[in-house]
C-alpha positions, 0 to 999 in steps of 0.5 A: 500500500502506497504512502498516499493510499494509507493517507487517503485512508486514514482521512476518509476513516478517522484513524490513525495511519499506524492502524491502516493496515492490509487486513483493515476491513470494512466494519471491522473496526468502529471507524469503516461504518457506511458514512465513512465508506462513502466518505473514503469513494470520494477521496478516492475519487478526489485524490486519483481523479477517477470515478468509481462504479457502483459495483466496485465501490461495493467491491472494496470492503477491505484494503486489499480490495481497494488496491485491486479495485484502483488498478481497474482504473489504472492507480498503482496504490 
């Protein structure tokens, strides 16, 4: 995970950088409830400059997602 992604991340999620980890998970802390998910879409958008589809923002319940669901629009996260 990049740098910025862990930025965006602990932005969009109001934790600390140290607990954005690979295995941070949608609900799996208090922090990634749904307002913070939607939240996070849009400094992905933001930050990266791609819109993201509907079925992918679905797709990113985890980090591992996120990363996979960026290069479908061409972000080396």
């Amino acid at each position: 995970m990049s740098p910025k992604l862990q930025e965006i991340l602990s932005t969009a999620l109001a934790l600390p950088t140290d607990q954005i980890t690979d295995d941070l998970a949608y609900q799996s802390v208090p922090e990634w409830d749904s307002m913070s998910h939607m939240i996070l879409i849009a400094e992905l958008e933001s930050n990266y400059s791609i819109t993201i589809e509907t079925e992918d923002l679905l797709e990113m319940t985890d980090v591992n997602n996120v990363i996979t669901g960026l290069k479908k629009y061409g972000v080396e996260a």
